[in-house]
N, CA, C and O atoms as a CHARMM CRD file, in Angstrom:
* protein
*
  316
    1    1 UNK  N     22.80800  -7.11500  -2.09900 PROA 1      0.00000
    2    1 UNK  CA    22.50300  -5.72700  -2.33800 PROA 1      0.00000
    3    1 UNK  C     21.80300  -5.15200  -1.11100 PROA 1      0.00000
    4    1 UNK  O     21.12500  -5.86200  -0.36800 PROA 1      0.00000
    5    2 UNK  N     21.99900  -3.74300  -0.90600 PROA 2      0.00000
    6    2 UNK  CA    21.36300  -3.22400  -0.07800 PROA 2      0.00000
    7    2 UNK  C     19.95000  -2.84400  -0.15500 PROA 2      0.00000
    8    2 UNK  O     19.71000  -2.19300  -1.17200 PROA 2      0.00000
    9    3 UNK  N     18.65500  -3.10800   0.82600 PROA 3      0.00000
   10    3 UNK  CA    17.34200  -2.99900   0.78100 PROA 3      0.00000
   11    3 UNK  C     16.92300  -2.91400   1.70300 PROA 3      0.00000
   12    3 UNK  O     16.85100  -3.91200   2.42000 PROA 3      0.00000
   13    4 UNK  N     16.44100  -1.66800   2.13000 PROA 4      0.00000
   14    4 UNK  CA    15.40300  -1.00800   3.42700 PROA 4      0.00000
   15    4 UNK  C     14.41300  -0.88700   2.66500 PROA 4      0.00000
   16    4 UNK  O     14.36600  -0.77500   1.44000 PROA 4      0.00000
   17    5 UNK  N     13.33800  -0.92200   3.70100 PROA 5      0.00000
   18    5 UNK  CA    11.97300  -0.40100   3.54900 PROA 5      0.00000
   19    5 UNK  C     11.56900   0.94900   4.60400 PROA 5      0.00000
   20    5 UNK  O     11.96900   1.21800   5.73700 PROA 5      0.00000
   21    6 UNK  N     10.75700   1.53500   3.83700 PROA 6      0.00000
   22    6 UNK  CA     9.94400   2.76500   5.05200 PROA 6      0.00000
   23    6 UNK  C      8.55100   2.48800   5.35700 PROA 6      0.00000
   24    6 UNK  O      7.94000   1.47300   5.02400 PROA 6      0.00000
   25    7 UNK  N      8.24400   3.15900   5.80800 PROA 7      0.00000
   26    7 UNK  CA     6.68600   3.19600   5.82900 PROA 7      0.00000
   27    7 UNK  C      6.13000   4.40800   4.95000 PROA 7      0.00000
   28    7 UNK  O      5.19600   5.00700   5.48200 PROA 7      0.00000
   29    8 UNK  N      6.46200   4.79000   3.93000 PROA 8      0.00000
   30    8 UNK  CA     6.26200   5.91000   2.92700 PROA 8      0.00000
   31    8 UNK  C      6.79300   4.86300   1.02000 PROA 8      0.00000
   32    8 UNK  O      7.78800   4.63500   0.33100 PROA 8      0.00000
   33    9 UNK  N      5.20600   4.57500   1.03900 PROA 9      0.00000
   34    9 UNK  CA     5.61400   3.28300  -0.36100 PROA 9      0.00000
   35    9 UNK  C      6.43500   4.61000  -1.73700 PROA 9      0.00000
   36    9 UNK  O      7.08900   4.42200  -2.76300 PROA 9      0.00000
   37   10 UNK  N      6.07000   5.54200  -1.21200 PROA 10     0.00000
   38   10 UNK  CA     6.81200   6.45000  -2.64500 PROA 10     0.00000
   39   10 UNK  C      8.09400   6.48400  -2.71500 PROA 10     0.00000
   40   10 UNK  O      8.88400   6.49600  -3.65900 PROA 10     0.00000
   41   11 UNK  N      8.22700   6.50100  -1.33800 PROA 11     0.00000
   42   11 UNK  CA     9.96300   6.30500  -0.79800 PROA 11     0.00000
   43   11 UNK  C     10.48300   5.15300  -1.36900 PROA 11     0.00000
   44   11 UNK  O     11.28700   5.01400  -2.29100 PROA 11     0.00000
   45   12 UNK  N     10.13800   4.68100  -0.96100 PROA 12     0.00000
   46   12 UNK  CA    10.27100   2.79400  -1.07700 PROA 12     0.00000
   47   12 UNK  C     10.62400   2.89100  -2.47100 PROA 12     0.00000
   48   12 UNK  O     11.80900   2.69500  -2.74000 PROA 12     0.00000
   49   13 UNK  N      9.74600   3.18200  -3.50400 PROA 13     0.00000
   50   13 UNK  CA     9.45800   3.02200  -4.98400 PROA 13     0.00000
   51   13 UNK  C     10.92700   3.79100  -5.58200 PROA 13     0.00000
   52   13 UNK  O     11.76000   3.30000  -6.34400 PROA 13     0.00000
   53   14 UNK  N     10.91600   4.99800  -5.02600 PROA 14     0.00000
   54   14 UNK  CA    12.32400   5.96100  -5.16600 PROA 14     0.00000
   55   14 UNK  C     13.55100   5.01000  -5.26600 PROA 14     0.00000
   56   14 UNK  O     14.20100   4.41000  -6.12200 PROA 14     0.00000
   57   15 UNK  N     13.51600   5.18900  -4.00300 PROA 15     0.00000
   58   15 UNK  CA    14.71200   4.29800  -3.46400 PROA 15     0.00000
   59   15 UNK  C     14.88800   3.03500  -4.21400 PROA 15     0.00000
   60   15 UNK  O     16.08500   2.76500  -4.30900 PROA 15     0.00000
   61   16 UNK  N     13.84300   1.86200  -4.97700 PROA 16     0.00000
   62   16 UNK  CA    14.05600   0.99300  -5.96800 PROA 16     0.00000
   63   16 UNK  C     15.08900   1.15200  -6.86200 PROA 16     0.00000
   64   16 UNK  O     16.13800   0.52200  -6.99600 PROA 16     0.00000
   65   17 UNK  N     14.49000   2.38100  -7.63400 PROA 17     0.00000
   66   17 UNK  CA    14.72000   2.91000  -9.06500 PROA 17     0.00000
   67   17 UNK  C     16.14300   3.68400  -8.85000 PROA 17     0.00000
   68   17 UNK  O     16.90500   3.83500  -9.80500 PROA 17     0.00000
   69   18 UNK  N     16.29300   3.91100  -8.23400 PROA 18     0.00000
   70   18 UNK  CA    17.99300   4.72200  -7.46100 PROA 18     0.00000
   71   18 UNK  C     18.81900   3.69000  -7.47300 PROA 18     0.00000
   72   18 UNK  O     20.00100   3.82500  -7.79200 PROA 18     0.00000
   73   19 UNK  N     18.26800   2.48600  -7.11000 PROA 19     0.00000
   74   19 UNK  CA    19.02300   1.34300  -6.89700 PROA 19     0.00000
   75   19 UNK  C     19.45200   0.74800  -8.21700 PROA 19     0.00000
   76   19 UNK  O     20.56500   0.60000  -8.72400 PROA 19     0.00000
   77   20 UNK  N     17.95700   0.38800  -8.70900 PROA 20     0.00000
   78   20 UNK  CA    18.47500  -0.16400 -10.33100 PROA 20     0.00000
   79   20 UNK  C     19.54300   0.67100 -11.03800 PROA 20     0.00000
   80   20 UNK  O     20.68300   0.28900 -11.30000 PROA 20     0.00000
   81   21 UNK  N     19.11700   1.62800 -11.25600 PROA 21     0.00000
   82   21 UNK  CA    19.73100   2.83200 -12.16800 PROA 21     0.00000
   83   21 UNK  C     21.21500   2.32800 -11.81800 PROA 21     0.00000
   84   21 UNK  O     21.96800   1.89200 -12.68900 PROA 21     0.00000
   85   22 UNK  N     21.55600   2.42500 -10.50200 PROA 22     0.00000
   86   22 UNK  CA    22.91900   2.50300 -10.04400 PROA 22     0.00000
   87   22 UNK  C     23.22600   1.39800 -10.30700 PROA 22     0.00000
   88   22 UNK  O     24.40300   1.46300 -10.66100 PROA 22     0.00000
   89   23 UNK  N     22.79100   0.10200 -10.37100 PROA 23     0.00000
   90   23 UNK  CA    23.12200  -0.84000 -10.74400 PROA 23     0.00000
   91   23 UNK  C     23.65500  -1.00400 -12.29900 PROA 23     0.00000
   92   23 UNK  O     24.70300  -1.61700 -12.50100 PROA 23     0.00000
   93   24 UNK  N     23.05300  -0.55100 -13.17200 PROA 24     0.00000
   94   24 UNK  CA    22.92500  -0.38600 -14.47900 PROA 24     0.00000
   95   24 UNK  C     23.66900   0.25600 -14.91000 PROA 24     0.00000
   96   24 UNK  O     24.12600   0.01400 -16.02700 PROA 24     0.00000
   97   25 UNK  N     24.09000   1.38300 -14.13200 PROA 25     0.00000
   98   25 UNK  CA    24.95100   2.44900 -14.31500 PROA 25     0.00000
   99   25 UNK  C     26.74200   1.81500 -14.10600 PROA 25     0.00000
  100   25 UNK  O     27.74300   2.23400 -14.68800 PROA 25     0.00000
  101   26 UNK  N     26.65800   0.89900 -13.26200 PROA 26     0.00000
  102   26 UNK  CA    27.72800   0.74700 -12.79500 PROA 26     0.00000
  103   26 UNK  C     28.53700  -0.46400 -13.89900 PROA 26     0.00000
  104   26 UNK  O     29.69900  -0.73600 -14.20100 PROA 26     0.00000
  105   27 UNK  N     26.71000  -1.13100 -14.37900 PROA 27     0.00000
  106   27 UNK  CA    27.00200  -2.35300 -15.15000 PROA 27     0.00000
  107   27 UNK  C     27.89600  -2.16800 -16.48100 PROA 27     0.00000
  108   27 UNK  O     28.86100  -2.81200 -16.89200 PROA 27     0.00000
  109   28 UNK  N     27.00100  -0.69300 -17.16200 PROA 28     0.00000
  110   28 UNK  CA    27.79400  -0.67700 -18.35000 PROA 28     0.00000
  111   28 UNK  C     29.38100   0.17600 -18.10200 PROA 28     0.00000
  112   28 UNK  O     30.36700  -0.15600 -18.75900 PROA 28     0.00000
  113   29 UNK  N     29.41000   0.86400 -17.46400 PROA 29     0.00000
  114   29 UNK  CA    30.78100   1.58500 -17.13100 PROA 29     0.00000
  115   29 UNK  C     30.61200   2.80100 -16.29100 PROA 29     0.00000
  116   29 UNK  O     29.51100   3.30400 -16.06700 PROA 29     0.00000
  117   30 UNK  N     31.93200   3.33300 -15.75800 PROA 30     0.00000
  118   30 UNK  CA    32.31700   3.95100 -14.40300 PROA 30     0.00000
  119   30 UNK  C     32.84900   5.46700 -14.88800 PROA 30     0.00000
  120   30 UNK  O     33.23200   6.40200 -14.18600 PROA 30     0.00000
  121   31 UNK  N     32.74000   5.37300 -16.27100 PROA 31     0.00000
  122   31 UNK  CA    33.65900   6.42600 -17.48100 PROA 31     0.00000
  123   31 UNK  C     32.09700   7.56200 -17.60400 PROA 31     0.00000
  124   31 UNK  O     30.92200   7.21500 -17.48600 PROA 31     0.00000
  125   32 UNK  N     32.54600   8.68300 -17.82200 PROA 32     0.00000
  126   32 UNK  CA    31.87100   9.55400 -18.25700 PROA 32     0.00000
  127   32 UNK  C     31.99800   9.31400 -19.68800 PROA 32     0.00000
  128   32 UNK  O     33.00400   9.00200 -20.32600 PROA 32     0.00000
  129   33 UNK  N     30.11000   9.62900 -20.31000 PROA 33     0.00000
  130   33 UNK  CA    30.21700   9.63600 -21.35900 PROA 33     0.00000
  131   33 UNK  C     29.26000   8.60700 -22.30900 PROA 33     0.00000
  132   33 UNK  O     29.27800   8.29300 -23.49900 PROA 33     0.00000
  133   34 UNK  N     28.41500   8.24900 -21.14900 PROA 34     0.00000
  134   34 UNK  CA    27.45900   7.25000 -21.67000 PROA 34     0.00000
  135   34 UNK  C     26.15700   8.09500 -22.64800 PROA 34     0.00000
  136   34 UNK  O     25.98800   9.31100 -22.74900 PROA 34     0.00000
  137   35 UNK  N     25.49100   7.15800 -23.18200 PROA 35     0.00000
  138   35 UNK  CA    24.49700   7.68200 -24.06800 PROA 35     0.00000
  139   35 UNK  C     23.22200   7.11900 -23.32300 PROA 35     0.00000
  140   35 UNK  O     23.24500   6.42100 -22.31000 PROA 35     0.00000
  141   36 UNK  N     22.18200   7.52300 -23.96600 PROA 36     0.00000
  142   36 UNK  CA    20.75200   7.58400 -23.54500 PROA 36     0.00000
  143   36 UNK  C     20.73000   6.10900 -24.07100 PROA 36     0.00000
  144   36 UNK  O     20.27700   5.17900 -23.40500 PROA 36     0.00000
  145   37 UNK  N     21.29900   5.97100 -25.41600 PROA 37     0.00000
  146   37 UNK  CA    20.60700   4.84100 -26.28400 PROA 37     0.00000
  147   37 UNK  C     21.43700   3.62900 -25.48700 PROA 37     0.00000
  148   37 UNK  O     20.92400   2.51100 -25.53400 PROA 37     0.00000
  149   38 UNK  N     22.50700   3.76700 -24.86700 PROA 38     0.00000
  150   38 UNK  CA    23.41600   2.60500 -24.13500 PROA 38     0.00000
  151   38 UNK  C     22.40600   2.51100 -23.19600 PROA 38     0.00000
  152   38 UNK  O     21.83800   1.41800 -23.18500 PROA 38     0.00000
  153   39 UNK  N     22.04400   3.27700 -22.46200 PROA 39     0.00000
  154   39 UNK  CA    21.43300   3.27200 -21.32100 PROA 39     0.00000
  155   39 UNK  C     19.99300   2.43000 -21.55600 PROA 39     0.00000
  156   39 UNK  O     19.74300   1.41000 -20.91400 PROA 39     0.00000
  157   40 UNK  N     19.18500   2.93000 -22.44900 PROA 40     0.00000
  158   40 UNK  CA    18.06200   2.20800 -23.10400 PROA 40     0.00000
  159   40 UNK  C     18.30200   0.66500 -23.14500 PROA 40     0.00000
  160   40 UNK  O     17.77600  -0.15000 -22.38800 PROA 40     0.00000
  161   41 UNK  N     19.13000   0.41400 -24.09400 PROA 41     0.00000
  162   41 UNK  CA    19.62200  -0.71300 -24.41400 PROA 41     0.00000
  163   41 UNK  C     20.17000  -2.12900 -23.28900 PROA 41     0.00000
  164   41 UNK  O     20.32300  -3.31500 -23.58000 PROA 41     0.00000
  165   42 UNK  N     20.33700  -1.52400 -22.15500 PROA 42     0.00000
  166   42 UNK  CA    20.55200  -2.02600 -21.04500 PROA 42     0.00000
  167   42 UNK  C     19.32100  -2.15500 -20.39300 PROA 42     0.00000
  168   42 UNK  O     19.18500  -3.27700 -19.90400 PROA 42     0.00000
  169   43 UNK  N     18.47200  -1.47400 -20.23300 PROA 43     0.00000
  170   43 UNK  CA    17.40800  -1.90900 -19.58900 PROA 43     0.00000
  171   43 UNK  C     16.26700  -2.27300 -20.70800 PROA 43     0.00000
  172   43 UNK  O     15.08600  -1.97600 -20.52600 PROA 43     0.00000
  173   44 UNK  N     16.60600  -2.76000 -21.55700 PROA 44     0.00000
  174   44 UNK  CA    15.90600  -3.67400 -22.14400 PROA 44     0.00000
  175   44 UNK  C     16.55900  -5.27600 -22.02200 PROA 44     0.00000
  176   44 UNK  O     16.09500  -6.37600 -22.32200 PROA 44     0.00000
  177   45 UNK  N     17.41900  -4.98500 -21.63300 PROA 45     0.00000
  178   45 UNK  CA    18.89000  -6.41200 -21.69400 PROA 45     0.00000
  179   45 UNK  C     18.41800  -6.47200 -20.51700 PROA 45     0.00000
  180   45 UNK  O     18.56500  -7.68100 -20.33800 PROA 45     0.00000
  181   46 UNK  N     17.89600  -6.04000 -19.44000 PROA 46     0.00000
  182   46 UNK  CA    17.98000  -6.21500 -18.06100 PROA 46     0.00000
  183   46 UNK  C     16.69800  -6.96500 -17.83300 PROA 46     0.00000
  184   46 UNK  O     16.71100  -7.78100 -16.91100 PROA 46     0.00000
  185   47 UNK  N     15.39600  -6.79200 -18.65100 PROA 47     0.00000
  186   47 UNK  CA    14.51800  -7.00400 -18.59100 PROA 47     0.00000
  187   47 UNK  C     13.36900  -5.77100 -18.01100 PROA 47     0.00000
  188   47 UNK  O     12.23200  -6.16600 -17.75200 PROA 47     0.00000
  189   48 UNK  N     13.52200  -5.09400 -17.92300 PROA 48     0.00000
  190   48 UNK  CA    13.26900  -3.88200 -17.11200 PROA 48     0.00000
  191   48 UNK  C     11.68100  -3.34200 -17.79900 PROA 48     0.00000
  192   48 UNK  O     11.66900  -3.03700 -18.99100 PROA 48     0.00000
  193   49 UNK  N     10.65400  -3.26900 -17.15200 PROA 49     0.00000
  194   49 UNK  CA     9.39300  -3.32200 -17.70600 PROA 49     0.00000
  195   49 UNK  C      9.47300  -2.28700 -18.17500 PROA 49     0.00000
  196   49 UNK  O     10.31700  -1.47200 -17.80300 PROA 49     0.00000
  197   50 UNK  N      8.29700  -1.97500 -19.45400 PROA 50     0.00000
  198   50 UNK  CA     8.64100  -0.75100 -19.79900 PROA 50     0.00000
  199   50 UNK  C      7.91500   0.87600 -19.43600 PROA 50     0.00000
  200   50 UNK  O      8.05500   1.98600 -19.95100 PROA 50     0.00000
  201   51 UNK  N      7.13500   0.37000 -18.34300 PROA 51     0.00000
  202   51 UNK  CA     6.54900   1.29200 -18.10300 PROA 51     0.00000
  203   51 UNK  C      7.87300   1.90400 -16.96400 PROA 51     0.00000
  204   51 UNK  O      7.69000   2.95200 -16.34500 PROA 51     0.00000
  205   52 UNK  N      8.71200   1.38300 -16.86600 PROA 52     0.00000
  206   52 UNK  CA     9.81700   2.02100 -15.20400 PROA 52     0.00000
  207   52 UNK  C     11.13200   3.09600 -16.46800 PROA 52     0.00000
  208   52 UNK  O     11.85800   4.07600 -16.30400 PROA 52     0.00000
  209   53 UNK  N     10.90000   2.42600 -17.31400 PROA 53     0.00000
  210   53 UNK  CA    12.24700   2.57500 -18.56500 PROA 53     0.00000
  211   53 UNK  C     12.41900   4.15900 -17.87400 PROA 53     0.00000
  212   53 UNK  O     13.51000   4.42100 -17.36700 PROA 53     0.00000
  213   54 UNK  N     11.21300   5.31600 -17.86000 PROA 54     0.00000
  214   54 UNK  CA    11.31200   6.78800 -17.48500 PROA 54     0.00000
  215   54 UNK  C     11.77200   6.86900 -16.65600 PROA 54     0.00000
  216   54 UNK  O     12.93100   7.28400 -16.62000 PROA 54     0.00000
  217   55 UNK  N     10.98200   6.45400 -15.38200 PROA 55     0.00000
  218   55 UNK  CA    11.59400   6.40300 -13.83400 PROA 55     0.00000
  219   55 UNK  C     13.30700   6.31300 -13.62800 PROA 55     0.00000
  220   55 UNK  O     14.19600   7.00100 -13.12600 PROA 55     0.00000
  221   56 UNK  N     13.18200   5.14700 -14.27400 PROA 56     0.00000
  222   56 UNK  CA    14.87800   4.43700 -13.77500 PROA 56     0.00000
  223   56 UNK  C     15.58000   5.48100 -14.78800 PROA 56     0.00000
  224   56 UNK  O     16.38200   6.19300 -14.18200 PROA 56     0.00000
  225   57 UNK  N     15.49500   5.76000 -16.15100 PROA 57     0.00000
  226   57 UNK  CA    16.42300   6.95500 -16.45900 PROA 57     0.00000
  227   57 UNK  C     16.58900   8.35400 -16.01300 PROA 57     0.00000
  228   57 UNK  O     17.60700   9.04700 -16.03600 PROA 57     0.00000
  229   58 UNK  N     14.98300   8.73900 -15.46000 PROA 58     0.00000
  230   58 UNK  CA    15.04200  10.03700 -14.53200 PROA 58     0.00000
  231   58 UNK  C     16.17300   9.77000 -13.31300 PROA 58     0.00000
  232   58 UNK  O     17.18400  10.46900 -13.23700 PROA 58     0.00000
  233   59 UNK  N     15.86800   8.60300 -12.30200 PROA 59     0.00000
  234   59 UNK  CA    17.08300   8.45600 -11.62400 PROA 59     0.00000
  235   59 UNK  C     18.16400   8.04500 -11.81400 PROA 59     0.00000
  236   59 UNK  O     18.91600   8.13800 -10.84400 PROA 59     0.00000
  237   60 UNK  N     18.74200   7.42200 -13.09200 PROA 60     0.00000
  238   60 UNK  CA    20.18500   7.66500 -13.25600 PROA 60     0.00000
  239   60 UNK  C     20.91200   9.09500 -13.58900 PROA 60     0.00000
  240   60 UNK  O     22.10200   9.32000 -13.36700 PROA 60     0.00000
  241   61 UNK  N     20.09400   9.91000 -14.09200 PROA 61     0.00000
  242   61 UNK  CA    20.37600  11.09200 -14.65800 PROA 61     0.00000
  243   61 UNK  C     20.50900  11.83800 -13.27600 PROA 61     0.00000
  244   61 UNK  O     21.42900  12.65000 -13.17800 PROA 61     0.00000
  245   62 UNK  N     19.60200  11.62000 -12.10500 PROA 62     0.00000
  246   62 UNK  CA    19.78200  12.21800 -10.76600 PROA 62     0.00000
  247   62 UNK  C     20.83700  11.69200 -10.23800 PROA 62     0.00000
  248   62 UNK  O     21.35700  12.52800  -9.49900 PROA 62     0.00000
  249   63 UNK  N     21.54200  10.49700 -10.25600 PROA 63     0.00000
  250   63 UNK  CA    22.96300  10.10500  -9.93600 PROA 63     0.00000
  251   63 UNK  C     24.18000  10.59000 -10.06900 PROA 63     0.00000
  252   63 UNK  O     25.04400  10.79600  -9.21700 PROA 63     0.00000
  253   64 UNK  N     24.17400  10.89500 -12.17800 PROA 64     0.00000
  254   64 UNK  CA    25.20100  11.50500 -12.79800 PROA 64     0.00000
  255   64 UNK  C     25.37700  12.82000 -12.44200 PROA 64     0.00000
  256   64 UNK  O     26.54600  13.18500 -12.32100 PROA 64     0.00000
  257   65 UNK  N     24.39200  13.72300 -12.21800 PROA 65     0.00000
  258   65 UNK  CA    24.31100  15.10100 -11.75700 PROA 65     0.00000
  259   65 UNK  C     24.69800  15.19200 -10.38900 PROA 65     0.00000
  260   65 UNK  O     25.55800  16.02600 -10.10400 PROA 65     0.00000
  261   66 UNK  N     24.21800  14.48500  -9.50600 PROA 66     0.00000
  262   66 UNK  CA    25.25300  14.27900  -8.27500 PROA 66     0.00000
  263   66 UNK  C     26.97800  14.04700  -8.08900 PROA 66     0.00000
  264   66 UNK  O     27.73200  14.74700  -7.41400 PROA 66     0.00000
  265   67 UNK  N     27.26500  13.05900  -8.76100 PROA 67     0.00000
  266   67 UNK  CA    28.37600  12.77800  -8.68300 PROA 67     0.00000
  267   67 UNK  C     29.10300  13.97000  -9.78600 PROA 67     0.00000
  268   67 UNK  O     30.31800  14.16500  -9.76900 PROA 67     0.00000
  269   68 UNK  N     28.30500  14.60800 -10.59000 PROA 68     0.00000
  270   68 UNK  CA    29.52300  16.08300 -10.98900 PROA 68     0.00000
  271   68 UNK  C     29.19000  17.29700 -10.24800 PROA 68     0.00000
  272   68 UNK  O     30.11800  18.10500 -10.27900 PROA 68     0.00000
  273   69 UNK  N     28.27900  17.64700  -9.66200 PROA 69     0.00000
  274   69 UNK  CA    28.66100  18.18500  -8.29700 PROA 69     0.00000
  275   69 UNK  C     29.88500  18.50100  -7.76000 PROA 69     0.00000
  276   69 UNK  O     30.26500  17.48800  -7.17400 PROA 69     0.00000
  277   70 UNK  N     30.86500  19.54800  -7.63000 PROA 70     0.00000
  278   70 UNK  CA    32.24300  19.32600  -7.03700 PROA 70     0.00000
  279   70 UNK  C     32.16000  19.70000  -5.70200 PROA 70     0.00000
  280   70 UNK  O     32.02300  20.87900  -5.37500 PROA 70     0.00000
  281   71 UNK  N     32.24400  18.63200  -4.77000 PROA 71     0.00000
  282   71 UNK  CA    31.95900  17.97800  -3.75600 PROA 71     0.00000
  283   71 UNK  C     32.68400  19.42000  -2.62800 PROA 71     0.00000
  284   71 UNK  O     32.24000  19.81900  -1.55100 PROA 71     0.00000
  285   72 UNK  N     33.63300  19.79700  -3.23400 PROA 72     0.00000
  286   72 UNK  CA    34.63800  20.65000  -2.39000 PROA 72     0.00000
  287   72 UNK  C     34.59500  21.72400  -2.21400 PROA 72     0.00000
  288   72 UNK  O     35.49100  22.32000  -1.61500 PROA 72     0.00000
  289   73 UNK  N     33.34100  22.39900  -2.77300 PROA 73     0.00000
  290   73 UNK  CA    32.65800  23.52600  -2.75200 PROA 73     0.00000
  291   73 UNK  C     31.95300  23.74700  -1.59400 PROA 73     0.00000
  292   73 UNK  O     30.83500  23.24400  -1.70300 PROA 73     0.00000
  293   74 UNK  N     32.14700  24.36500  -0.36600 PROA 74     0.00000
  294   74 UNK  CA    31.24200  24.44000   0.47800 PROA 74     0.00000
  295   74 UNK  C     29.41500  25.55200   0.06100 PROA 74     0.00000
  296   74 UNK  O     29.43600  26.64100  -0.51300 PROA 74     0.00000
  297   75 UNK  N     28.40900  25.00900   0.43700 PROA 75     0.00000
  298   75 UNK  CA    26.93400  25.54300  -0.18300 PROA 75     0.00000
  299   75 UNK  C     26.72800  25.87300   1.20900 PROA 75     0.00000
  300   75 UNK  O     26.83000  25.08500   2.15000 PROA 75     0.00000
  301   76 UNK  N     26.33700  27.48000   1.28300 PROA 76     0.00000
  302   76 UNK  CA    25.47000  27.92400   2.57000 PROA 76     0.00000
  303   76 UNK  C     25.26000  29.48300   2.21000 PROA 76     0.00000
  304   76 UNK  O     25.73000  30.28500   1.40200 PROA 76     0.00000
  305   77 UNK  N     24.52700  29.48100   3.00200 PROA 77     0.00000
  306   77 UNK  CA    24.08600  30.58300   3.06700 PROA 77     0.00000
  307   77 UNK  C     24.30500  31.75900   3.92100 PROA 77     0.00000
  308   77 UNK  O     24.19900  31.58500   5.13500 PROA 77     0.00000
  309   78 UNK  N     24.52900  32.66100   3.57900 PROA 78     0.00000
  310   78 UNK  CA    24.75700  34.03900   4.53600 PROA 78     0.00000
  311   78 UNK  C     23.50900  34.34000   5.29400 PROA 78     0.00000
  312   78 UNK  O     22.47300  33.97700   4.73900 PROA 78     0.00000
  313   79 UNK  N     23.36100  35.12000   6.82300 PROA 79     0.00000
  314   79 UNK  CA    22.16600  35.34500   7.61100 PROA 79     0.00000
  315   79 UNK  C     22.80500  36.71000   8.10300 PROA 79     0.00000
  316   79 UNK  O     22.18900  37.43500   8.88300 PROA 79     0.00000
């Protein structure tokens, strides 16, 4: 798996939980359409402490919202 470090530990901590999530995410399926409680249920299967359970679902939810994003939309701004 991929693992950098920064010199910014919040970063660091981010970047963890981005990782798991995606991991987890990828573990149970690639399909739109997952549930909170699948998602739960996996990171209890994962072992996943429970104080991160928020974290790591805040960043899978920042994943899924990325990837529906339609990429082909150019974003800018007029000056």
């Amino acid at each position: 798996m991929f693992h950098f470090t920064t010199n910014v530990p919040e970063l660091d901590k981010e970047n963890e939980e981005l990782f798991l999530a995606s991991k987890i995410l990828e573990k149970i399926s690639n399909k739109a359409g997952l549930t909170t409680h699948e998602f739960y249920k996996e990171l209890v299967l994962q072992g996943v402490d429970l104080e991160l359970h928020e974290n790591i679902l805040l960043a899978a939810i920042a994943i899924e919202t990325m990837l529906g994003v339609d990429m082909e939309e150019e974003y800018y701004t007029e000056h």
